[in-house]
Chimera marker file (.cmm) of the C-alpha trace (Angstrom):
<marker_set name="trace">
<marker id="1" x="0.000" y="0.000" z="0.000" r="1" g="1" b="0" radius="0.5"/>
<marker id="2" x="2.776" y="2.550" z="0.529" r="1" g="1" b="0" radius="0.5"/>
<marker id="3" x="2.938" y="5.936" z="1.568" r="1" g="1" b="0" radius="0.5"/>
<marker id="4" x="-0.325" y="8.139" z="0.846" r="1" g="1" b="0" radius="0.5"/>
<marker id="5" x="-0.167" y="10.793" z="-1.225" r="1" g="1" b="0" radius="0.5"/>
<marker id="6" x="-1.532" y="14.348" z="-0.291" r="1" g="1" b="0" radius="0.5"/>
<marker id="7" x="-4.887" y="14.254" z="-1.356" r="1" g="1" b="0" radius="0.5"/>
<marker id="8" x="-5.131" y="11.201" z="0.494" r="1" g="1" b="0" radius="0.5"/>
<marker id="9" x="-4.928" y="13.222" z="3.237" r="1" g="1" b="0" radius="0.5"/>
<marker id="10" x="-6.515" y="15.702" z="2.483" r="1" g="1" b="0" radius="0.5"/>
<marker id="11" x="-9.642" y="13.685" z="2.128" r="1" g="1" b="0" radius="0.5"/>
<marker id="12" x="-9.217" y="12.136" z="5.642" r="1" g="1" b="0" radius="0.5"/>
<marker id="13" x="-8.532" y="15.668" z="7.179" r="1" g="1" b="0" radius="0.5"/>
<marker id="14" x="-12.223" y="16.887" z="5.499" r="1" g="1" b="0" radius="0.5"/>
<marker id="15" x="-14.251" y="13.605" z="6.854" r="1" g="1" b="0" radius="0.5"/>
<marker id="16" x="-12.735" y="13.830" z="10.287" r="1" g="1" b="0" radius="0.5"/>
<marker id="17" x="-13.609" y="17.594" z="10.323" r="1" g="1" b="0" radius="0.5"/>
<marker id="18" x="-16.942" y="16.653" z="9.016" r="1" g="1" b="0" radius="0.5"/>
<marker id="19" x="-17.358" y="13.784" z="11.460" r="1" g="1" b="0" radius="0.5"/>
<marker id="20" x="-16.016" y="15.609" z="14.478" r="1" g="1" b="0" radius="0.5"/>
<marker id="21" x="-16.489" y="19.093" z="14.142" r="1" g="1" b="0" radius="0.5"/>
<marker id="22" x="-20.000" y="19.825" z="11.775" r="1" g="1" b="0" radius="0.5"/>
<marker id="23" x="-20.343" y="21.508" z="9.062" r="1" g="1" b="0" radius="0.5"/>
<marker id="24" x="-20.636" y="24.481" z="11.041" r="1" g="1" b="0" radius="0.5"/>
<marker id="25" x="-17.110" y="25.042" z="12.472" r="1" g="1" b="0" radius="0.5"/>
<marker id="26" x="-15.360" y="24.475" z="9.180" r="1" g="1" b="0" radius="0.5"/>
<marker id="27" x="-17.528" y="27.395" z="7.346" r="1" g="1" b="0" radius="0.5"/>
<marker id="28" x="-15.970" y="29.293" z="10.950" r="1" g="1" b="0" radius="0.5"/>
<marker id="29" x="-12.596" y="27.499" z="10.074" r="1" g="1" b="0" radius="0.5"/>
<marker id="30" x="-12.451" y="28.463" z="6.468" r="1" g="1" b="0" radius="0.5"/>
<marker id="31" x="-13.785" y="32.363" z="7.470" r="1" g="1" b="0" radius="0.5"/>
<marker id="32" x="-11.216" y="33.268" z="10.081" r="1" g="1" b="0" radius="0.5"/>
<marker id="33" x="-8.537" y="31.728" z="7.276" r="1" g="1" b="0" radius="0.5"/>
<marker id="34" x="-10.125" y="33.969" z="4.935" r="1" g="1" b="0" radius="0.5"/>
<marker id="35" x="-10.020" y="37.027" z="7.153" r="1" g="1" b="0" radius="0.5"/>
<marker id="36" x="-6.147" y="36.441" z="8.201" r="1" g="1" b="0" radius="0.5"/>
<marker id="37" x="-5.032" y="36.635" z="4.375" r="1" g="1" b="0" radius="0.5"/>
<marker id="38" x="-7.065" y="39.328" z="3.991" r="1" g="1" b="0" radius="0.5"/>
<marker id="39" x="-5.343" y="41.179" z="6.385" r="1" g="1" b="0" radius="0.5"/>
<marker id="40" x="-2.240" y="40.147" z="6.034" r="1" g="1" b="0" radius="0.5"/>
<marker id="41" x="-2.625" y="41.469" z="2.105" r="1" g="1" b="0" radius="0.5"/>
<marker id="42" x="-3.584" y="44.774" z="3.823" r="1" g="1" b="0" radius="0.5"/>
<marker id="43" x="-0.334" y="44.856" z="5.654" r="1" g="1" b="0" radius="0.5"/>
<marker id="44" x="1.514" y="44.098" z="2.614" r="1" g="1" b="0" radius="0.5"/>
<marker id="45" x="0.135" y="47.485" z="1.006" r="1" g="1" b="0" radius="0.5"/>
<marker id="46" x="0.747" y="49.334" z="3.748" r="1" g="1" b="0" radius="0.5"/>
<marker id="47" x="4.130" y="48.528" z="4.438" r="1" g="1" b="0" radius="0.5"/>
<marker id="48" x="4.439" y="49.298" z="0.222" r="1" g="1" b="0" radius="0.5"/>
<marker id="49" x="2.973" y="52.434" z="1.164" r="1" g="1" b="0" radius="0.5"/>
<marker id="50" x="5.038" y="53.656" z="3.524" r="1" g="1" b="0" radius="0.5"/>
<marker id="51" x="8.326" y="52.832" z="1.798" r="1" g="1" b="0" radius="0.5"/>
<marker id="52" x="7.017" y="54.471" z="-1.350" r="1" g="1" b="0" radius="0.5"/>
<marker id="53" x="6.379" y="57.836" z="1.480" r="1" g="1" b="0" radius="0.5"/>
<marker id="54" x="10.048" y="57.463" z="2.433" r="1" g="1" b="0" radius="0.5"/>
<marker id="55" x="9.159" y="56.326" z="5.744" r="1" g="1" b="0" radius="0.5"/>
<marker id="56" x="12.552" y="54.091" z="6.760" r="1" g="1" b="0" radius="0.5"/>
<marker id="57" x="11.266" y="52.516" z="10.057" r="1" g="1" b="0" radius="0.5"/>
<marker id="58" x="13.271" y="54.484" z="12.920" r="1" g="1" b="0" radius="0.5"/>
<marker id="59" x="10.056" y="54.857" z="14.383" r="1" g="1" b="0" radius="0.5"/>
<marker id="60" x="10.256" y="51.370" z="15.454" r="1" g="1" b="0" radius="0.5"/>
<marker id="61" x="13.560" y="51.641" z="17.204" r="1" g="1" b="0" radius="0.5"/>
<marker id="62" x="13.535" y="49.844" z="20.772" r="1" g="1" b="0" radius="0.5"/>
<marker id="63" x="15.270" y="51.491" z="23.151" r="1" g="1" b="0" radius="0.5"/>
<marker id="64" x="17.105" y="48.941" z="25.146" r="1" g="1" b="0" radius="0.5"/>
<marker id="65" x="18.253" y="51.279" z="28.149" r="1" g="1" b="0" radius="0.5"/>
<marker id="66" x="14.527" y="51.829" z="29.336" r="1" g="1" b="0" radius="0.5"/>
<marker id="67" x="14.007" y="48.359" z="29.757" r="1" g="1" b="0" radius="0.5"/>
<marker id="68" x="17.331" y="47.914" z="31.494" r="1" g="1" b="0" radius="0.5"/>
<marker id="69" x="16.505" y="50.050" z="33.868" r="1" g="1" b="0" radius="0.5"/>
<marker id="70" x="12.905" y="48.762" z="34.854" r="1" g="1" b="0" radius="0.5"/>
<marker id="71" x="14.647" y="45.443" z="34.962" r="1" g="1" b="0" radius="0.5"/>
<marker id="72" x="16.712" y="46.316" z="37.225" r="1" g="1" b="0" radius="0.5"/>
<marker id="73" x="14.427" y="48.288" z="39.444" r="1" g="1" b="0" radius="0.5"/>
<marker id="74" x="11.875" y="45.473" z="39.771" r="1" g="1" b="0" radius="0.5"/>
<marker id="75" x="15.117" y="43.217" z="40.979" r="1" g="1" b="0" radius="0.5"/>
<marker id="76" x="16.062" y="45.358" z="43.743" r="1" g="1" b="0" radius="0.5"/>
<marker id="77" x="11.913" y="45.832" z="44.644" r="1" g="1" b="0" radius="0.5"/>
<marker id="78" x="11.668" y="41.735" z="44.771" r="1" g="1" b="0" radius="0.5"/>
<marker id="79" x="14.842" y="41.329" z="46.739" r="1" g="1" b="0" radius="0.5"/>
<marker id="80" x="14.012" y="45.019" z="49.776" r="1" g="1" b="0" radius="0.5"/>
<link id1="1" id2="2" r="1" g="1" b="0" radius="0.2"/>
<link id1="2" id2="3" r="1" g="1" b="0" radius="0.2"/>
<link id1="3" id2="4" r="1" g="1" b="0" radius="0.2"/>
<link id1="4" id2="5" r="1" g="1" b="0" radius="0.2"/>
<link id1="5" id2="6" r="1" g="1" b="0" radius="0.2"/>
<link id1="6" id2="7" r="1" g="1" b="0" radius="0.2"/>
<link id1="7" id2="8" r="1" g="1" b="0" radius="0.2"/>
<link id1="8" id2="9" r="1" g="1" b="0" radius="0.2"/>
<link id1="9" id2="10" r="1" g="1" b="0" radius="0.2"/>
<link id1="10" id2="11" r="1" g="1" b="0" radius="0.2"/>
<link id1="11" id2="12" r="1" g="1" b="0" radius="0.2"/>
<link id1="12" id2="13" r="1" g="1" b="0" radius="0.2"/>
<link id1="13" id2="14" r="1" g="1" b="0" radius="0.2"/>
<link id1="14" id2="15" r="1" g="1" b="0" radius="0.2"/>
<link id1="15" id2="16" r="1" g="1" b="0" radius="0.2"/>
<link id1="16" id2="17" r="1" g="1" b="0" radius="0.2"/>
<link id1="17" id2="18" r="1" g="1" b="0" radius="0.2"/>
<link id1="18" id2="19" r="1" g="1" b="0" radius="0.2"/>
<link id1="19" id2="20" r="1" g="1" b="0" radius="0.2"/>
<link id1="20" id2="21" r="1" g="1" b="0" radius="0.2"/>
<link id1="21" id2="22" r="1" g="1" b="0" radius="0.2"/>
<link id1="22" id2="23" r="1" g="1" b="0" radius="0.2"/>
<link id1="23" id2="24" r="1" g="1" b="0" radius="0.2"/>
<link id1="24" id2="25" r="1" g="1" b="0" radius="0.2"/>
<link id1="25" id2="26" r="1" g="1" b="0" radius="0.2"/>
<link id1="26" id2="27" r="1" g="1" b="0" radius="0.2"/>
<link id1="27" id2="28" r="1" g="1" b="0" radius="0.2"/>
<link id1="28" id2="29" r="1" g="1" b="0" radius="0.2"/>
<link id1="29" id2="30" r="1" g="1" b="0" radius="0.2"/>
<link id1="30" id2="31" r="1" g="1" b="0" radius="0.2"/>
<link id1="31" id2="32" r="1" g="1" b="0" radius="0.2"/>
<link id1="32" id2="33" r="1" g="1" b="0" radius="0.2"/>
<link id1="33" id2="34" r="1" g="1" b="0" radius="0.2"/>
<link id1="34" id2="35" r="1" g="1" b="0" radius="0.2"/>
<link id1="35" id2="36" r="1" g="1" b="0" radius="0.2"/>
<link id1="36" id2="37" r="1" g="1" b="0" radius="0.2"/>
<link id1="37" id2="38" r="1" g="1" b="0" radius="0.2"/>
<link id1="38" id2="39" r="1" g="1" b="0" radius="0.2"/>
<link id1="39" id2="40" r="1" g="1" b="0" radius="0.2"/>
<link id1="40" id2="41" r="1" g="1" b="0" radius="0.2"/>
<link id1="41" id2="42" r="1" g="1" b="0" radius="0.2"/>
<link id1="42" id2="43" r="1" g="1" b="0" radius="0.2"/>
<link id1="43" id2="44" r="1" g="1" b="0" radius="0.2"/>
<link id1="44" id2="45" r="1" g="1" b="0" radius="0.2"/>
<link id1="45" id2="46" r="1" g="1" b="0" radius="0.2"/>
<link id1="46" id2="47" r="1" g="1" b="0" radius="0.2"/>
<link id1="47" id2="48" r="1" g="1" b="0" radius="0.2"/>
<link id1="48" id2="49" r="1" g="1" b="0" radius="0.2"/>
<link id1="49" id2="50" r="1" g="1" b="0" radius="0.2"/>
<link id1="50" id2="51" r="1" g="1" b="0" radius="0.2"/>
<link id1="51" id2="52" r="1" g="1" b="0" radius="0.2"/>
<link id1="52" id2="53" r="1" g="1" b="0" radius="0.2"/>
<link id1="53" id2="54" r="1" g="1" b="0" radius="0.2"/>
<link id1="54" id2="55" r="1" g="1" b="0" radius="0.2"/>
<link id1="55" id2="56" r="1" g="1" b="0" radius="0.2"/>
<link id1="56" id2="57" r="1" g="1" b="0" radius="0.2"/>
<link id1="57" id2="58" r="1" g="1" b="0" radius="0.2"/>
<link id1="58" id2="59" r="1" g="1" b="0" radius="0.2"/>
<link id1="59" id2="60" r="1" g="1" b="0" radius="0.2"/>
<link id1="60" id2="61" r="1" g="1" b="0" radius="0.2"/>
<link id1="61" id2="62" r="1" g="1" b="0" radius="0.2"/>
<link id1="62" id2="63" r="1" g="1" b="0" radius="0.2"/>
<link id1="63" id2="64" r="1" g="1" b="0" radius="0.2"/>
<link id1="64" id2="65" r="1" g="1" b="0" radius="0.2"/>
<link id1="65" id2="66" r="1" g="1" b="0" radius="0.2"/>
<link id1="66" id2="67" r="1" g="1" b="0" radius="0.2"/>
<link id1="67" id2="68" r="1" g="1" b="0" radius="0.2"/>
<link id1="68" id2="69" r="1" g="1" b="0" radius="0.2"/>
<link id1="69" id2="70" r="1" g="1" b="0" radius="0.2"/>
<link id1="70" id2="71" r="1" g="1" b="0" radius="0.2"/>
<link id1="71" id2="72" r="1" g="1" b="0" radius="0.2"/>
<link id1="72" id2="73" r="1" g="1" b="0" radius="0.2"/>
<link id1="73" id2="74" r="1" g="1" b="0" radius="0.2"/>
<link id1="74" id2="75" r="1" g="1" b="0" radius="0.2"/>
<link id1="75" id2="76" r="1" g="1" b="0" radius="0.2"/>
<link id1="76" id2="77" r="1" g="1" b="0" radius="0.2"/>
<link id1="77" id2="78" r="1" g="1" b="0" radius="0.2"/>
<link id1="78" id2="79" r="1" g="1" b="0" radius="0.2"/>
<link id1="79" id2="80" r="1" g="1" b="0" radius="0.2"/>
</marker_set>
């Protein structure tokens, strides 16, 4: 019999779903799906976007310092 191929799978995937979870949650499955690639196309033209404005991402620098210092602040608070 061999390995299956992946529609073979496929097909067992889709009857288990059917069996197990109704017809119901894979319209729910297939519509969150369909709402994450819809968004993440709308990310993908923004980001486009702002490179074509000339925006070069320093807005999204971390600063590491500020989160040194809580660190460290919360360490001496734990320990009196």
């Amino acid at each position: 019999m061999g390995t299956f191929s992946i529609w073979h799978w496929l097909i067992v995937l889709v009857v288990v779903l059917v069996l197990f979870g109704g017809g119901g949650k894979i319209k729910k499955i297939m519509g969150d799906m369909g709402s994450g690639i819809t968004a993440f196309k709308k990310g993908l033209k923004e980001e486009e976007k702002k490179a074509q404005d000339g925006d070069d991402g320093d807005a999204k620098a971390i600063d590491d310092t500020s989160t040194v210092t809580r660190t460290e602040e919360k360490d001496k608070a734990v320990s009196g």
